[in-house]
N, C-alpha and C positions, 0 to 999 in steps of 0.2 A: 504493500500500500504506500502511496509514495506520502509526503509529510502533510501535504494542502489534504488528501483526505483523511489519514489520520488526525487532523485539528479538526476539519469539521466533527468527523467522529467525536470525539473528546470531547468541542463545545456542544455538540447536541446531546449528548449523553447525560453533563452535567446541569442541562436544562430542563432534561427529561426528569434529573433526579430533582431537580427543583421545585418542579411541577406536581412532584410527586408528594414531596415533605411538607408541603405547606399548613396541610392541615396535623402536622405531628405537634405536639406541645411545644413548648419552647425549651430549647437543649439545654444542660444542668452549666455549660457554660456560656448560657447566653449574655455577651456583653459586647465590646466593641469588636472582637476576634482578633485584633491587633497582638500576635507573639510575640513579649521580648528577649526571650531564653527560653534554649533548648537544648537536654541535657540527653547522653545515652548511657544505658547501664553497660559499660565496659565488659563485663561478665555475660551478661544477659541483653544482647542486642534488642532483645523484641520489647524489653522493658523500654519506654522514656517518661521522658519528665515535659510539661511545656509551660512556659510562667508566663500567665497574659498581661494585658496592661491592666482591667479591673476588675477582676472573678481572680487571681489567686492561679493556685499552681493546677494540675491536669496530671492524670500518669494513664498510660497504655500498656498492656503488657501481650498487645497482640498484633506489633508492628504498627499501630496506629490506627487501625480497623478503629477501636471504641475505644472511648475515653474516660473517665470518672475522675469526679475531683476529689482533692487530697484535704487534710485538715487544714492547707493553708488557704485562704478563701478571702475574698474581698479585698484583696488588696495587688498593687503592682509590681510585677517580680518582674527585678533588672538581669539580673544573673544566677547561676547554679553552679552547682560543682558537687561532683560524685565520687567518692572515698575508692580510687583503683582497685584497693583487697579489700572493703569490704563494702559493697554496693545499697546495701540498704541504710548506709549511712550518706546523709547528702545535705548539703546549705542550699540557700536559698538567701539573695541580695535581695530587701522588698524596701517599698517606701508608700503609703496611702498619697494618692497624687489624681487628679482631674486627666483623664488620657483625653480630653477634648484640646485641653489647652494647655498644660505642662505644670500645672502649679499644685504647689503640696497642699494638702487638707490638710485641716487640723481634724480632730491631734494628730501631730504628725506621729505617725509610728515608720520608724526607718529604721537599717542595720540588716543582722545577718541572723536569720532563725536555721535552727538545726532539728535534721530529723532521724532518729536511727532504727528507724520502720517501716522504710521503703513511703514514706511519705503520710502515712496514716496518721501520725501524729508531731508536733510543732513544740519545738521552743525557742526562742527570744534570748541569742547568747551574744548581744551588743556585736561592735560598738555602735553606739547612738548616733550611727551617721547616715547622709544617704549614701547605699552601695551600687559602685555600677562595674566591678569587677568582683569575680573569684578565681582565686587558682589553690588547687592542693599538690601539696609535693610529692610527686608519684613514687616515691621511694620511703618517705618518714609521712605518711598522712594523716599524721596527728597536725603535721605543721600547714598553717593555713594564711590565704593572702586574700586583703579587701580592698580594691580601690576606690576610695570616697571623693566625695566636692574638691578636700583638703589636702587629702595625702594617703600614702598607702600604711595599710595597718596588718599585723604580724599577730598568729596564733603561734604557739607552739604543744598548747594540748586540749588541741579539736576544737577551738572556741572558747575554753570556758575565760581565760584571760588574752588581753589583746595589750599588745606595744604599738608605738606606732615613732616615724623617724622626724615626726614633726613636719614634714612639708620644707623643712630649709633649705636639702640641695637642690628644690625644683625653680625657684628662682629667686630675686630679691622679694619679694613678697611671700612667698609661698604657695599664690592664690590659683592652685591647678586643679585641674578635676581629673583625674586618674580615669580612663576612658576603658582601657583594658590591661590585663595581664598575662605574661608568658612565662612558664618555666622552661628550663633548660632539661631535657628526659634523662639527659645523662649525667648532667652535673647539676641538678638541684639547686647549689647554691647561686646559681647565675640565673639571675631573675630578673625580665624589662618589664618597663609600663608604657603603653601609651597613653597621654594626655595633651587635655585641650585647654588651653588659657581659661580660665574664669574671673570675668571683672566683677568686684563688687557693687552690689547695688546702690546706682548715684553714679556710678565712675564713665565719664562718658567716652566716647570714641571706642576702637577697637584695635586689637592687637593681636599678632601670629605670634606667639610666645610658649606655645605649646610644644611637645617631641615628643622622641622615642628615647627612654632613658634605660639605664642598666646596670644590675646591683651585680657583684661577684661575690660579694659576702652576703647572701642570702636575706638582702634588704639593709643591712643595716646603714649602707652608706650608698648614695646614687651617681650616678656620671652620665653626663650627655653623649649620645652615639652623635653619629655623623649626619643624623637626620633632626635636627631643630631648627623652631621657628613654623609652625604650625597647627593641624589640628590631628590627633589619631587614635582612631578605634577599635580599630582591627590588629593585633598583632598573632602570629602564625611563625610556630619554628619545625623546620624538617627533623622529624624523629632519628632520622640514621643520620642525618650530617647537621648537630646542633648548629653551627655557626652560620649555617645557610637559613635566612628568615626572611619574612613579608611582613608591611607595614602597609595599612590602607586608611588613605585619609587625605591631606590637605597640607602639600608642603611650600611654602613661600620664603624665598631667599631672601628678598628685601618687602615693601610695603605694597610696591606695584605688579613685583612678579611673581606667581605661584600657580602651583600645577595640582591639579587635585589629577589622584590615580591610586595607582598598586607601588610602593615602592618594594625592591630585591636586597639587602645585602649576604654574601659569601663569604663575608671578614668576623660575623660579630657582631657586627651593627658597625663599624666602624667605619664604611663607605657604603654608600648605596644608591641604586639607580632606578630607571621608572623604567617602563611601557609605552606611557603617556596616562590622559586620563579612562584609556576603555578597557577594565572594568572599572569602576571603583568604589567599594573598597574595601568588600568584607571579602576573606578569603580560607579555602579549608586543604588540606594537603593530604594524598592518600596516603594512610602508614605503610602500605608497600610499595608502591611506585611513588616515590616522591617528587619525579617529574611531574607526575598527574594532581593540575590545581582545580578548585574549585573554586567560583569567585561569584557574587550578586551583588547586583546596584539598582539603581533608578530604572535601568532598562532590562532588567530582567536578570538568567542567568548565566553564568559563561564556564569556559573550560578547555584548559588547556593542559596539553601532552608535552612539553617540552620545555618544564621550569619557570612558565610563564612570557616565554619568548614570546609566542604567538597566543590568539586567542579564537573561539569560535561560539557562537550563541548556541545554548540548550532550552530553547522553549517552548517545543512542542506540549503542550495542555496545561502550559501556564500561565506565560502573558496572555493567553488569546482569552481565556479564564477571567483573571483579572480585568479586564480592559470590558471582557461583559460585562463584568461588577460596578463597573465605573470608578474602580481605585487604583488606576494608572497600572504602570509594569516593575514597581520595585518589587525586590527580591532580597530578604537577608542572607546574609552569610549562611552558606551549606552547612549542612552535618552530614557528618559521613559515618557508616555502621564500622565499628572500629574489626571486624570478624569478618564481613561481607562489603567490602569497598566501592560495588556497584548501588549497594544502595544508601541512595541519599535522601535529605529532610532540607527542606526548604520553606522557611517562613514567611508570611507576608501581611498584609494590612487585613486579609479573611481567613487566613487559617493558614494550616499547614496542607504542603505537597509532597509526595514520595516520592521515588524514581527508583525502580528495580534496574535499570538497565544503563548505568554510569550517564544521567543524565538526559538520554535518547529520547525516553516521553516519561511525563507526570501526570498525576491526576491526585486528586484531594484526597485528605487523610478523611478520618472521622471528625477532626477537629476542622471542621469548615464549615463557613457559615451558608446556612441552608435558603436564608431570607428571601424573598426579589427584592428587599429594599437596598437602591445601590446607592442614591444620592438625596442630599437633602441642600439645597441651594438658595442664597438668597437676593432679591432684586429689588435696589441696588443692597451693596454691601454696607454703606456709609450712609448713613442720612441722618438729617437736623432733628432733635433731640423735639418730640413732638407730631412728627410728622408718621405716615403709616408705610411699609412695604408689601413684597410679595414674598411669601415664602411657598418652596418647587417642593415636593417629594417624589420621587423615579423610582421606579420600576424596572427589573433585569427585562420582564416579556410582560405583555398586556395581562392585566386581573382578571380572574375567572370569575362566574356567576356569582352573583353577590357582592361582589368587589372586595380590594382589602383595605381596612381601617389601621391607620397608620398613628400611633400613639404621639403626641405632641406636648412636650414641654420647654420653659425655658429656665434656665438657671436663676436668674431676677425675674420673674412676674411684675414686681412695680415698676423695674423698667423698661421692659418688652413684655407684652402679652400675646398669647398666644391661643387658639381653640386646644381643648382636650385635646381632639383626632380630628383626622380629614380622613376621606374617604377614596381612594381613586376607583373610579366606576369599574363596571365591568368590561372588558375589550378594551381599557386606556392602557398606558404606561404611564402617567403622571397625573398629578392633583396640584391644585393651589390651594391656600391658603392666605389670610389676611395678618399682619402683623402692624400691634399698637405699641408705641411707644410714648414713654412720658415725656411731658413738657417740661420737667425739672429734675433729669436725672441724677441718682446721689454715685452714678459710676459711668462709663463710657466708652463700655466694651461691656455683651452679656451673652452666652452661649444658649444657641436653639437647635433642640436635639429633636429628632422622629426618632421612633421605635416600631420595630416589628417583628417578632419571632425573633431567633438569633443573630438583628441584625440593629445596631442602635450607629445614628446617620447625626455629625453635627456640622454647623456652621456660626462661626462666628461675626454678628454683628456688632459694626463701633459705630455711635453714638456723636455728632456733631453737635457744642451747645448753639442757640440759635439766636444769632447776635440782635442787638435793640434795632427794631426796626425806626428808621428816617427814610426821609421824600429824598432821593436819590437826584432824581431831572424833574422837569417838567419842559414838556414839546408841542407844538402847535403844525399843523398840517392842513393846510398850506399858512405860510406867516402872512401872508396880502393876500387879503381878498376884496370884492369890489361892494360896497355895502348894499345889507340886504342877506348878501352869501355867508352861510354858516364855515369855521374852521372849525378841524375837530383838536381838542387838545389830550395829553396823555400822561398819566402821572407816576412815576415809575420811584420802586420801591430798591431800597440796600438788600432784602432780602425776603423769603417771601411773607405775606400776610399772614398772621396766629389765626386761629380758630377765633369763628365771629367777624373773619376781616379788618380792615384799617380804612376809618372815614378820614378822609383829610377836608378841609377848609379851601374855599378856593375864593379870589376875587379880582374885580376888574378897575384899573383906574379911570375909566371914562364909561359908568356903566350907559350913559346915554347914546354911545358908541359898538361898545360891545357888552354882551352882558353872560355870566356864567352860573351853571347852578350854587347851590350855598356851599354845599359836599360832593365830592364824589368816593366812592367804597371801591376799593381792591378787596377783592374776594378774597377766601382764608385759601391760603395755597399760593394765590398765585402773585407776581409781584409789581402789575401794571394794571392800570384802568384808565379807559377812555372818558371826555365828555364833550358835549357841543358848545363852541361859542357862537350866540347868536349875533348877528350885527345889523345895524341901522343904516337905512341911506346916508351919504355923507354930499357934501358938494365940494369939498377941496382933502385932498390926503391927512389921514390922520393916524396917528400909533397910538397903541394901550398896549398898557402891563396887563399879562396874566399872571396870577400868582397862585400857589397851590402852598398850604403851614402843615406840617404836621410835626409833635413833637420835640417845638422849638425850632423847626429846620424848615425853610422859606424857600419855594426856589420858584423862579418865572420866566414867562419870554413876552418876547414883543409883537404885536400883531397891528399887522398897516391896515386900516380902513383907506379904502381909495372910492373916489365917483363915480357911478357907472358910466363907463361907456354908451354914446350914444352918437346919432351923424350929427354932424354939426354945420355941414355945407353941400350943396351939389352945385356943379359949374360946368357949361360947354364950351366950348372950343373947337373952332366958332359957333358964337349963338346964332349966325343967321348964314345960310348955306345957299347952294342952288336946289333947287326941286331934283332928288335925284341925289346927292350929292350925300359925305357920311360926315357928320361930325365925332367927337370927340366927348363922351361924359366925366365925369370925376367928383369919387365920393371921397368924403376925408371923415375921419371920426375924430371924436373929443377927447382921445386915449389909444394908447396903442388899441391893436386887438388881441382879445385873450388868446390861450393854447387853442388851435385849432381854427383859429380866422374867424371873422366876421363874418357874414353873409349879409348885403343887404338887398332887401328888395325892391326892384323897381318895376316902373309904372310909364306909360305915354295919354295923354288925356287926347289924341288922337292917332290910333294905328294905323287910319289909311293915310293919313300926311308923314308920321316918324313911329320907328317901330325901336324896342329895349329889349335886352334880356332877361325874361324872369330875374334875375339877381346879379350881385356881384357880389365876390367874397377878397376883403380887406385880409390880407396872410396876416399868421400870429407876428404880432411886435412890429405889425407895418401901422401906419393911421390914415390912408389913404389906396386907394384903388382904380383904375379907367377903366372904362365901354365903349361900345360902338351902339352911337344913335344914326339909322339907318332912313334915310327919306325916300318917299316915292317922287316917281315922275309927273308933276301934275302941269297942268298946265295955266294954274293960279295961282299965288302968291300965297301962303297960310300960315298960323301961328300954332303950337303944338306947346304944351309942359310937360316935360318930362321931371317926374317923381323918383325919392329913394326916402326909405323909411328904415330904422332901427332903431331896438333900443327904447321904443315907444315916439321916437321923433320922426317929424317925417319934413325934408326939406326937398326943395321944387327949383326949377331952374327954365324958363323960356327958349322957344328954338323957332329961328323962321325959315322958312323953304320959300326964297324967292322966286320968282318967274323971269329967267332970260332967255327970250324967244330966237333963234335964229331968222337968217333973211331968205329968202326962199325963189329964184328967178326960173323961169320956164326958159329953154334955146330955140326948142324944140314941141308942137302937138302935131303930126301928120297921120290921116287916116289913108290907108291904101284898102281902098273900097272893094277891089280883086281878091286879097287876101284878107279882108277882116281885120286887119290888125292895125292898130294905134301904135304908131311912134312919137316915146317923148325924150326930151334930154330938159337933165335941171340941174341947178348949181344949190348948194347950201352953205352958209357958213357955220354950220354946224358940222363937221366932216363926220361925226360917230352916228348922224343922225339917220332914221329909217323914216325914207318918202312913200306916201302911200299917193296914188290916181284916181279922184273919182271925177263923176260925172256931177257939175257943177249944179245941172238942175233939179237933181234926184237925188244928190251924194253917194248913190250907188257907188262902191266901189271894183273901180276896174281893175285893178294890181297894184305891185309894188315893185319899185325901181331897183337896179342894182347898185351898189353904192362902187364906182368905176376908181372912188380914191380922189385924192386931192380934192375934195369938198363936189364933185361930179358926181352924177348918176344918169341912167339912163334906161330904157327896156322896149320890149317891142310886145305889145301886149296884146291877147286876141279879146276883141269886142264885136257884136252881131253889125251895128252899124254907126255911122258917123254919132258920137257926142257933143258933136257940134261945140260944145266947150265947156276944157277939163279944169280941174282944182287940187293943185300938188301942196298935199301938208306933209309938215315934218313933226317929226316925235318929238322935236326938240320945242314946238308951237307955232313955229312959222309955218305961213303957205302964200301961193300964186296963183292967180288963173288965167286960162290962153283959151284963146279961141283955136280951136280945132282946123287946120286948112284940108280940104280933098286932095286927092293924089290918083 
């Protein structure tokens, strides 16, 4: 089966199991499923131990098929450690701690309890600190090592008394936190620590002050290896070649440069090299092949065959796992069965994973959480102390029939509230929720957890306090307007309005000008509100203050009152024309024109003497405009007004279409009585003009002349018989008349 279907395999299998548990009680270690220790019995490989972060310790003794919890219970176990010859003896590093957010509960109960029953029963054998290391001396296992906040602390008969070196060789302060511990398998007495700077609370800035340190007198005095000036948690030594070991962490030479990875030394600790940063940083070494490493981080797990030269990803059925859960792909450092070196333990943010097959594929122990609840999210993260959000609950695959109810609490109630449960229906993967927040927080940061079966989801909300609200601006839109035309104005807030809204005051210095309401309210929420200024006709430009007070804080703008716009003249050019002839119109306004031009309308009080366009349009920011006043041909003199209105105004302007008649001479009337037809020739001084022919005593008309050019014309026109005498008019109002001769 190649890998792509063994993962689907694996992830549908584990959905199927999903599917399947839902309706099972809630598991005897239902809590966050986060592992922080995990222990094997040396002796008896199928026994383990697992220390979660808030349910306490767990033992298996069937590979990890099923789990039962041990008499240590409720609280956070950092570390373990198993007595080599005699295995039902074992510690346990705990501390009562919030695994949402890192902080100790009171009472604090911290140190190191011992158990010599295979875990069945507990006792409380100091010292009074918190432990985040154990190591026992595989050869005198009465002698026992604890690394705390402080410093490392020294058994030598099984717990019941504890020394400790003071913390002095770790640095001028002493202020370390002992991250892990290694013994030397061969020589006992040679013993490191990794640790990670610890500043005290109040001390600001940061610092890489941390290392890998190295006792050869079995604690009692310490030395820095060749790796300081960072952070380290992981420490790992090769069983057959002590002096060959691994350090996994955070190493920075100076302030700007550092390398987070796996580091190697070969010496002792005395020189050491990297990979880079892929894996990093927890690491496990097979006790027979010590070439063969085991290494998890952020992105899962790794493994390499060749001393950590090279590396290769192992995550067939486990980030694919993960990543359904919605808890990303980290992976703790491996455990490897110290008898059976194929099989491996692998812890993570849900439980534990196996792998029979040196890594090849995984799948979920007993200790895994069964839940669909994978995420609990909140929108936004930060908000004004006051204010409400949304809180998300997810789902691995849609809710079955009936849906599931998802338990909801918050760590402060009076300053976050929250419903009991929400519900996600059935066939969803997610639900929302409503989230209240006080107006007067006495903290600003509160954790908000969901619950569901073996699966408890938190998110942390911080709390902004939500400063005095003041009048920010005040805006006017548009600042001039012509009077009569409302602006709107806009009052704009430092932040947003409480509950109930904010009235502000508002007023006008020329209310006879402009005038605004008394108040206007920005709604609770939001941080702006509009209102209207009404204004008045004016006849010359005028400004007013708008003002807007709230809370001692005044703020205004200026708004121009200007005159309407109207015509103020029409003019021709020329006022008195020829019949026929075009003049020239022109509107001018009392003010520019507004965006988008003026239009004014015009008018002729007679269309058969001069004829206008419906309108003219005045362009924006122009104050004047021309037309064409267009005349007929008449043959009398007339007077015509033409009109333009806007604005309510309406102005008028006179136009005359004179009468100037051309002269009109005959050369030519001959009738050729054989052919019918009348020949004429005639002159005009009007050269554009059209001669018509009629018959003088009837006005019949006989035709029309052709116009031959240079003021000539002429035609040969068919008529039935002599007209004895004709009358040549022109278009332009002249005419002639001739006596007709025979031919």
């Amino acid at each position: 089966m190649s890998r792509m279907c063994t993962l689907r395999s694996v992830l549908a299998l584990a959905i199927l199991l999903l599917v399947t548990l839902w309706a099972v009680p809630a598991y005897p270690w239902h809590g966050t499923g986060n592992i922080a220790a995990l222990a094997i019995d040396p002796v008896t490989p199928t026994t383990l131990y697992a220390g979660t972060c808030d349910r306490g310790l767990f033992k298996s003794t069937d590979g990890g098929a099923s789990w039962t919890a041990t008499g240590l219970t409720n609280i956070s176990v950092s570390a373990l450690a198993i007595d080599p010859k005699t295995p039902t003896t074992l510690y346990a590093g705990a501390v009562t701690v919030d695994c949402a957010t890192g902080a100790l509960l009171p009472p604090v109960e911290a140190g190191v309890f011992k158990s010599t029953d295979g875990g069945a029963s507990w006792g409380y054998i100091g010292p009074y600190q918190v432990v985040y290391a154990l190591a026992i001396d595989p050869q005198t296992p009465t002698t026992l090592y604890a690394g705390t906040y402080w410093e490392v602390f020294k058994s030598t008969d099984g717990g019941a008394t504890w020394s400790t070196d003071g913390g002095a060789t770790w640095s001028a302060t002493g202020l370390f936190s002992v991250q892990t511990l290694a013994i030397d398998p061969v020589t006992p007495t040679t013993v490191y620590a990794g640790t990670a700077f610890a500043s005290p609370e109040g001390w600001p800035g940061f610092a890489w002050e941390g290392g890998v340190f190295k006792s050869t007198d079995a604690g009692a005095t310490w030395s820095a290896t060749g790796l300081v000036g960072g952070d380290f948690a992981v420490l790992a030594i090769d069983p057959r070649t002590p002096t060959t070991l691994y350090a996994g962490g955070v190493w920075a030479n100076d302030w700007y440069t550092w390398v987070r990875g796996l580091f190697k030394s070969t010496d002792g600790g005395a020189t050491w090299s990297t990979s880079g940063a892929d894996p990093c940083c927890g690491v496990a070494i097979d006790p027979r092949t010590p070439t063969t490493l085991y290494a998890g981080d952020a992105k899962g797990a790794f493994k390499s065959t060749d001393g950590g030269a090279t590396w290769s990803a192992i995550n067939t059925g486990l980030t694919d796992i993960l990543s359904a859960y919605g808890v990303g792909s980290a992976v703790g450092t491996p455990t490897i069965d110290p008898l059976t070196p194929n099989t491996l333990y692998a812890v993570t943010a849900i439980g534990m994973f196996k792998s029979n097959d040196g890594g090849a594929i995984w799948s979920p122990t007993g200790l895994f959480q069964h839940s669909p609840l994978v995420s609990l999210s909140l929108n936004p993260t930060v908000v004004t102390a006051g204010n409400s959000l949304t809180g998300t609950v997810a789902l691995i695959t849609a809710a079955p029939a009936g849906g599931v109810t998802v338990a909801l609490s918050s760590k402060h109630p009076s300053i976050a509230t929250v419903p009991a449960s929400v519900t996600v229906p059935a066939g969803a993967t997610s639900a929302n929720f409503a989230v209240s927040t006080s107006s007067n927080p006495n903290s600003t940061a509160v954790v908000i957890t969901a619950a569901f079966d073996d699966a408890t989801r938190s998110a942390l909300l911080t709390l902004t306090l939500m400063p005095a609200v003041t009048l920010s601006s005040l805006s006017l839109d548009p600042t001039s307007v012509t009077g009569g035309t409302p602006s709107t104005g806009t009052v704009t807030l430092n932040t947003a309005a409480p509950a109930g809204g904010t009235a502000l005051a508002l007023s006008s210095s020329n209310t006879a000008v402009a005038i605004v309401p008394a108040i206007v309210t920005v709604p609770a929420g939001a941080t702006s509100a509009n209102f209207t200024v009404a204004t008045s006709p004016v006849t010359a430009s005028t400004s007013v203050a708008i003002s807007g007070t709230y809370s001692g804080v005044t703020g205004g703008a200026w708004l121009t009152v200007i005159p309407a716009t109207t015509l103020s003249s029409m003019s021709l050019n020329p006022s008195s024309v020829p019949a026929g002839s075009p003049s020239t119109g022109t509107v001018a306004l009392s003010a520019a024109a507004p965006a988008g031009g003026a239009a004014i309308a015009l008018s002729s009080s007679n269309t058969s003497v001069a004829t206008v366009p419906g309108s003219v349009t005045v362009g924006p920011g122009a104050t004047s405009a021309n037309f064409t006043v267009s005349t007929s041909s008449s043959c009398t003199s007339s007077a015509v007004t033409i009109s333009g209105t806007y604005g309510g105004v309406t102005r008028s302007a006179g136009l005359t279409a004179t009468l100037i008649a051309d002269t009109v001479t005959i050369q030519q009337a001959d009738y050729y009585a054989s052919k019918h037809e009348l020949r004429v020739a005639a002159k005009s001084t009007g050269s554009t003009a059209t001669l018509r022919v009629n018959v003088t005593s009837s006005g019949e008309l006989i035709g029309t002349l052709r116009n031959l050019g240079d003021g000539k014309y002429g035609g040969q026109l068919s008529w039935p018989v002599n007209p004895q005498n004709v009358r040549v008019v022109s278009s332009r109002c002249g005419s002639a008349t001739s006596v007709v001769r025979s031919k």
